[in-house]
C-alpha positions, 0 to 999 in steps of 0.5 A, spaced: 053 890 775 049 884 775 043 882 778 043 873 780 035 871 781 034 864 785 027 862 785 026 857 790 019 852 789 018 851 796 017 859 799 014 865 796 021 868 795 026 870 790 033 870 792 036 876 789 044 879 788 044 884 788 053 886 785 056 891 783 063 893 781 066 899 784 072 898 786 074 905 788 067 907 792 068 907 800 061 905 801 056 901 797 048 899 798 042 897 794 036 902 796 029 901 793 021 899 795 023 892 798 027 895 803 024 903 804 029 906 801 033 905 807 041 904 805 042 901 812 038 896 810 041 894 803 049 895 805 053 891 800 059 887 802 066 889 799 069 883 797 077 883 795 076 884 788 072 890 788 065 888 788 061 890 791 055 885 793 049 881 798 043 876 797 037 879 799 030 874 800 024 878 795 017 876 795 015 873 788 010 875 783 011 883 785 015 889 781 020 893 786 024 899 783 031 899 786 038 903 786 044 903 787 047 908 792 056 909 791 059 913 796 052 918 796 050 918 788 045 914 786 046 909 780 042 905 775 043 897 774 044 896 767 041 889 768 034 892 771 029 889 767 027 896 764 026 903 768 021 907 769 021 915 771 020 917 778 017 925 780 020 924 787 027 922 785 027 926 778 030 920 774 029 913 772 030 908 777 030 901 775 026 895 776 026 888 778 020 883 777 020 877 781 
């Protein structure tokens, strides 16, 4: 898992990819508030070697929590700059900051 941060000087937006390695899953996405939750919405692309990945243009200076959803089970990004507990999920989700 990995996530990539390119700040670009000219627009007030923060490229972010978002990777995963989940050879095995069908299916992955990256959910969280800059999308609504909405897997459709933050669908990855496989690629050959079993990663999943995609770049997603965020608004800078904000704080957004996000998960990963694999073949339907939420997973954290051990690179998320930290975590924070969530009641409506019942568990930590991580957050990024750009």
């Amino acid at each position: 898992m990995s996530l990539k941060k390119q700040f670009i000087k000219t627009k007030p937006v923060v490229k972010v990819t978002f990777s995963i390695d989940a050879k095995d899953a069908d299916s992955a996405a990256v959910v969280g508030d800059f999308n609504n939750w909405d897997p459709s919405e933050g669908a990855l692309s496989k690629l050959k070697n079993g990663t999943f990945k995609a770049t997603y243009d965020l608004v800078k200076d904000a704080i957004y929590e996000f998960k990963y959803l694999i073949d339907g089970t939420y997973v954290n990004d051990p690179e998320a700059d930290f975590y924070k507990w969530n009641d409506y999920a019942g568990s930590e989700n991580g957050v990024l900051v750009v």
